[in-house]
Structures are given as structure tokens and as C-alpha cells.
C-alpha positions, 0 to 999 in steps of 0.5 A: 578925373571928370570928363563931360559927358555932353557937348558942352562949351568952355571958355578960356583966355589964351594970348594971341601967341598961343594960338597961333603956336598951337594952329587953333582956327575958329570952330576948331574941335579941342580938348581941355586939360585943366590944371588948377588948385581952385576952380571956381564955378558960379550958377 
């Protein structure tokens, strides 16, 4: 398991749905769980 170690910014795209499910307002502080079999990162 990794964690970042800095503030950092990521990136996703939730449905509108989603959202509003989870109460997420602009600005809000979250934690990101990623569950993936590829993850592909570019530089």
C-alpha cells in the first residue's frame, strides 16, 4: 500500500449521482481508495 506523503491533487470522474449520494461539495477535503488491476500514469 502507498499513501502520498504531500498534498497532492487527484483527479476522477464520478456521475452527478454519485455525488450527490456521497454529500461532496466543491472544495471538500476526501480520501481516495484506488481499486484497480492497471493504473496508468503519464509524465
Amino acid at each position: 500500500m502507498s499513501a502520498l506523503t504531500e498534498p497532492n491533487t487527484i483527479t476522477a470522474v464520478i456521475t452527478k449521482e454519485s455525488a450527490e449520494k456521497l454529500g461532496l461539495a466543491e472544495g471538500d477535503d476526501v480520501t481516495a481508495i484506488i481499486k484497480s488491476t492497471e493504473v496508468i500514469i503519464g509524465k
